[in-house]
N, C-alpha and C positions, 0 to 999 in steps of 0.2 A: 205201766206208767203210774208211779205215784202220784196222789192230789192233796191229801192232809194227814196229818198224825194231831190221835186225841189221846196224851198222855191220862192213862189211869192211876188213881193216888188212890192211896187208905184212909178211912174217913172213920172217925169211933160214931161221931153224933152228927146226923143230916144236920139237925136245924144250927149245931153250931158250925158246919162249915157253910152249909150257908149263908148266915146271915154274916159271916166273914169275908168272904168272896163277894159277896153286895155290897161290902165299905170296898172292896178295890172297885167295885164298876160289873162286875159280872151281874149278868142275868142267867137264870134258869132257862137250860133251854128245853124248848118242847111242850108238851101239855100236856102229857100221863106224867103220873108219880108211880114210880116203881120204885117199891120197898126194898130198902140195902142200895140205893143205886142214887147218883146223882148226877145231873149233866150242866157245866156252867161254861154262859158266854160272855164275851166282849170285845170287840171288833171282826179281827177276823180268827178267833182259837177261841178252842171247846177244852176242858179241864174236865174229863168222866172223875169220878169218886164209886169207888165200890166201900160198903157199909164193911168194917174189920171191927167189931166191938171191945176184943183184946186185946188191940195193939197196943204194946208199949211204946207211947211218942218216943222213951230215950234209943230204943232199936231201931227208929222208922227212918232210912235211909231216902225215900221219899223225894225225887231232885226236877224240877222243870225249869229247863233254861229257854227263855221269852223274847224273844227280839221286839226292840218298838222304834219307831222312828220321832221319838220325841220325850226322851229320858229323861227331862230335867223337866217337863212337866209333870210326867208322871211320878218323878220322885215328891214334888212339891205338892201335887193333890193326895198321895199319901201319907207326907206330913201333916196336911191340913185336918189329913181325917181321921189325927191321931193313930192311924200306922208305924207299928215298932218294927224300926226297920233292923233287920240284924245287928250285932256288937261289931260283927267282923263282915260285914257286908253295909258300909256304908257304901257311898256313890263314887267312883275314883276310876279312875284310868287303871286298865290291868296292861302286862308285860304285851298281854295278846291283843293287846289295840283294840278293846272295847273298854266301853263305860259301862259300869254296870252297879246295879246294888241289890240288895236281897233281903226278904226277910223270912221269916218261918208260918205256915199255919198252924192251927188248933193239934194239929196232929202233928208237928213238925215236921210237915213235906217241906223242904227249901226251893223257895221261886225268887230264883234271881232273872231281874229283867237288865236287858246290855241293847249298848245301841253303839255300832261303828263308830271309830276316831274318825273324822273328816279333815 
């Protein structure tokens, strides 16, 4: 039986995805710091980062798709918190009957968050 999946991203600089990841709401999870490693929460999903010092963001293919059940708040508190939400990822109805919008991190993983048409 499955119970969770903890998508792992590429990360050049801890302190700057973390302190990225803190303007969406995440917390560090845990209490050791381990070096090249990062662990981030916020409700109920964990985002690992392993440290890639080389990665070129233009090649980092990088992709977490986020289910929430209250999109339009979340797009509004990441407006508020000066979040560039993607060019091509604003907030809109897709063919596949979510809502969704998206934007890039420091390293350009793409985290588009989508929430059911009702």
């Amino acid at each position: 039986m499955l119970t969770d999946i903890h998508p792992k991203l590429p990360m050049r600089n801890k302190v700057a995805t973390k302190d990225f990841y803190n303007n969406l709401g995440f917390k560090e999870f845990g209490n050791a710091d381990y070096e090249g490693y990062l662990m981030m929460e916020k409700d109920n999903i964990q985002i690992h980062f392993f440290e890639f010092k080389d990665l070129n963001p233009k090649e980092n293919y990088g992709q977490v798709y986020i289910r929430t059940s209250d999109i339009d708040n979340l797009y509004q508190t990441f407006l508020a918190n000066k979040m560039l939400i993607h060019p091509n990822g604003l907030l809109e109805i897709k063919p596949w009957g979510q809502r969704e919008f998206s934007l890039l991190d420091p390293d350009q993983n793409l985290l588009t968050f989508a929430e059911g048409v009702h």
